[in-house]
N, C-alpha and C positions, 0 to 999 in steps of 0.2 A: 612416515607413520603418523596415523592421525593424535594428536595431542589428547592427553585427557583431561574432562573437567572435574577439577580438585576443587570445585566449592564444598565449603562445609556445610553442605545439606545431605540428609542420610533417610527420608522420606523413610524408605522398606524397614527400617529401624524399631517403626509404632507399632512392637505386633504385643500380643499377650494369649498362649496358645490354652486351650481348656485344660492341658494339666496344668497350667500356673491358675486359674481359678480354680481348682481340685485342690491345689495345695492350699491358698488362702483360706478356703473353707475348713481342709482338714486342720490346720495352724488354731484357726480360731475356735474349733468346736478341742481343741485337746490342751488350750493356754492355762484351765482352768486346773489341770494336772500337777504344775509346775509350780514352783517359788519364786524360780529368775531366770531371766533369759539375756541369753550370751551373744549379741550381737554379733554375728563375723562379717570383717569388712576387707578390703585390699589395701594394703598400705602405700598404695601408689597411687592410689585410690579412693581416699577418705571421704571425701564428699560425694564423688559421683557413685561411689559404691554404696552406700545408703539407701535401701528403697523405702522412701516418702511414705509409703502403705505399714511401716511396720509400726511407725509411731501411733496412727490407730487403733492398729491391730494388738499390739500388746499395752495399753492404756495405762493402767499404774503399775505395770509389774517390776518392780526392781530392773535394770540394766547393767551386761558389763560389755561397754566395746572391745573387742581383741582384733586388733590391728595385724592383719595375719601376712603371710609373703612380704613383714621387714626386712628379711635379705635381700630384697629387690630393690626395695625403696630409698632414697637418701636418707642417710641416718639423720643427720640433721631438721629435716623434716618431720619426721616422723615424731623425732624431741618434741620440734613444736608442736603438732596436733595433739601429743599427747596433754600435753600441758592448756593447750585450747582445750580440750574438754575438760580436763579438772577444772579449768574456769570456769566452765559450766554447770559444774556439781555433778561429772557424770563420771564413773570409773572407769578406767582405760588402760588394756597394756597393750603393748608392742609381741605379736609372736612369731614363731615361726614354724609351723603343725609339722612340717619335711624334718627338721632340725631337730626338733624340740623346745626351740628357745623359748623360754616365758610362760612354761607351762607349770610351775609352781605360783607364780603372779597371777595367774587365771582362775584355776582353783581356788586358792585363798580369796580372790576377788568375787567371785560364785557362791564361797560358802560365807561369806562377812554378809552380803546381803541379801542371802537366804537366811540366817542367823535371828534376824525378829520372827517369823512365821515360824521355820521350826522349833524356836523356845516356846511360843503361845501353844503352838498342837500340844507340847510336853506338859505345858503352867493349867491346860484344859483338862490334863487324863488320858490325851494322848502318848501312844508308847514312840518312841525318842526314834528317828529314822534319819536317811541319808537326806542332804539337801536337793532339790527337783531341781534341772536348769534344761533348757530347752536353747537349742542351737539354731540361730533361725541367719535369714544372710542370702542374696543373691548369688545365683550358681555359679560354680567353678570358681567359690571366692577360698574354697577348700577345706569344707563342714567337715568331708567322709574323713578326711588325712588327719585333721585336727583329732577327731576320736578315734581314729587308729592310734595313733601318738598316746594320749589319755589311757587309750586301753591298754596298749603293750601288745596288741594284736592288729590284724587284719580282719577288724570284725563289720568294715562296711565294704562294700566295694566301689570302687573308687576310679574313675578317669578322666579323662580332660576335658570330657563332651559335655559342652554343659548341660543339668535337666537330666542325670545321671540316676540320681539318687532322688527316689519318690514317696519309699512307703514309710511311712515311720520306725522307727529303733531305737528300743531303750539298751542302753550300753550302764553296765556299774563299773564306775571307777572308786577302787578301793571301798574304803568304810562309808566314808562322807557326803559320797555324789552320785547320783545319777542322772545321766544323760538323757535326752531325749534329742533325735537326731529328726530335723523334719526337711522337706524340701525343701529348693530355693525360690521363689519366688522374685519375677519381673515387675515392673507398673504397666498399666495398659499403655501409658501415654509417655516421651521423654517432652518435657517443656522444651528441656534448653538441648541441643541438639549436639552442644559440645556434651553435654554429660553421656550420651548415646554412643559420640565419638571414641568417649574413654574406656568404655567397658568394651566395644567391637575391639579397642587396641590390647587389651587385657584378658580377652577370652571369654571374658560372662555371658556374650552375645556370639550363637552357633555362627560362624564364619559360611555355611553358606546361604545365608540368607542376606548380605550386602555384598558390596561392589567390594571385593578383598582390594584389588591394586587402588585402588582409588585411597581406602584406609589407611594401606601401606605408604601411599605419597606422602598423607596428610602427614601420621607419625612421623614421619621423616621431619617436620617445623617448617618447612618450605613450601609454601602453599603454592606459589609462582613457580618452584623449579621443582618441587617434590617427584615430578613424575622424571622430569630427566635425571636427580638424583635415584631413584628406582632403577634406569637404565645401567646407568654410569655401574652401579652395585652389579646389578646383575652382570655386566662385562667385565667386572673385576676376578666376577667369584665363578666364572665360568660357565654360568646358564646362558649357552647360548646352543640356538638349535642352528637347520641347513642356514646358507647366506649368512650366516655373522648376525643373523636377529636375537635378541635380546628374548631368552622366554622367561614372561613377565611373570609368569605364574609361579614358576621356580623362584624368579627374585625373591618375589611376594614370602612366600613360606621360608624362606630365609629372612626377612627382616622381622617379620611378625613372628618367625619359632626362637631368636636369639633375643630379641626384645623381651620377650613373655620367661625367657629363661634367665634373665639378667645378664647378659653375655655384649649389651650395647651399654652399660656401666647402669651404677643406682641413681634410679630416675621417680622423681613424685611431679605426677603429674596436675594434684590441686593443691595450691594454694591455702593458707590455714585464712581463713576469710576474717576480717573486720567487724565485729559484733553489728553495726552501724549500716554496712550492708551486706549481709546477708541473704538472701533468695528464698524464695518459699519452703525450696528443698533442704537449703543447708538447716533452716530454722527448726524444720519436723526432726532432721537427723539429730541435731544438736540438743532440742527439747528433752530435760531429763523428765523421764516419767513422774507423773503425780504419786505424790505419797509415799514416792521414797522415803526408806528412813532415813 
């Protein structure tokens, strides 16, 4: 069987489809709406889950990151990123939208810095209303699940495809909050090609638009053997069709459905970076907005 090439290049990766410019636009004509916005990211994921476009795109608006699919991630990890961004000046919790975990440290986190804008609306003669926050975050990072959780309902709809969920949704949660649920948006371009890498291993990137086994080898950490570890798997677990061949496509959706489900143990796959160096990307990610209070 011909060997496959496991280099880390992912070319078919650069795409950016006209609803992710549809959303960008709708994002930025409705920021004006809002008080704060709720950054969702992957906890497996921290850095490469940040899309570089939203630190523009929401300019001084208050931020809270919610580190979302913690049960995935190594705990430990997550400790630290969380704590890299408090060195940052930027609020941050650990959640888990499936679970519930961490959804009183979010709200609280949402309404503390919404909390200057809506006392001034009130100190002006405005009448006293719920805090605005806007949920913004690269797809399938799990916006819908997070405000089903918040809500107590099933008030978005929700799957694993990513690019699911497009039109806007105001959700109220209790007295204090209102939601605004907006698309997820991609960047046209991936610089670093490992960061590309991690979202195809994580599901933010539609799986049929790259080489899946190729992926599959890479996650595996063996870039030399990774495709004979894909076999080896697949002979274990049974995918095998006529002749005793290995079929690679079953492996595949086996490593990548147990992976994405925590099921191969808690894995962070970035790094909490060194102030010192940092990359263009982690730098927009980690920028706290101007004029925070």
């Amino acid at each position: 069987m011909e060997e496959k090439d496991t280099q880390r290049e992912l070319p078919s990766l650069q795409w950016f489809p006209g609803h992710m410019k549809k959303a960008q636009r709708l994002i930025e004509e409705n920021l004006k709406l809002v008080d704060v916005v709720v950054e969702l990211r992957d906890a497996r994921i921290p850095a490469a889950s940040a899309n570089p476009m939203l630190a523009e795109i929401i300019q001084g608006k208050p931020r809270v990151i919610a580190l979302n699919k913690s049960d995935l991630a190594d705990p430990a990890a997550t400790k630290a990123w969380l704590a890299y961004f408090r060195a940052q000046g930027i609020r941050a919790v650990a959640i888990d939208a499936n679970k519930g975990k961490g959804m009183k440290q979010l709200t609280q986190a949402a309404e503390d810095l919404a909390r200057p804008k809506t006392e001034k609306f009130v100190k002006n003669g405005g009448r006293g209303r719920a805090a605005r926050c806007m949920i913004l975050g690269i797809p399938n990072v799990g916006k819908s699940s997070l405000i089903n959780r918040l809500a107590g309902a099933a008030r978005t709809k929700t799957a694993n495809t990513p690019g699911l969920t497009r039109a806007k949704q105001w959700v109220k949660i209790g007295a204090n909050l209102d939601l605004l649920d907006m698309p997820g948006i991609l960047w046209p371009k991936f610089e670093d090609m490992e960061v590309g890498l991690k979202l195809a291993f994580t599901g933010a990137i539609n799986d049929d638009i790259y080489d899946q086994e190729q992926v599959a080898s890479l996650l595996l950490e063996l870039p030399e053997k990774g495709w004979e570890l894909l076999e080896l798997i697949g002979r274990k677990r049974g995918c095998l069709v006529k002749g005793g061949v290995v079929d690679t496509e079953k492996a595949v959706r086996i490593v990548m459905t147990e992976f994405r489900a925590g099921k191969l143990g808690f894995v962070t796959l970035d790094e909490v970076p060194q102030a010192e160096s940092m990359s263009e990307h982690e730098e927009a990610a980690a920028k706290p907005a101007e004029g925070r209070p």
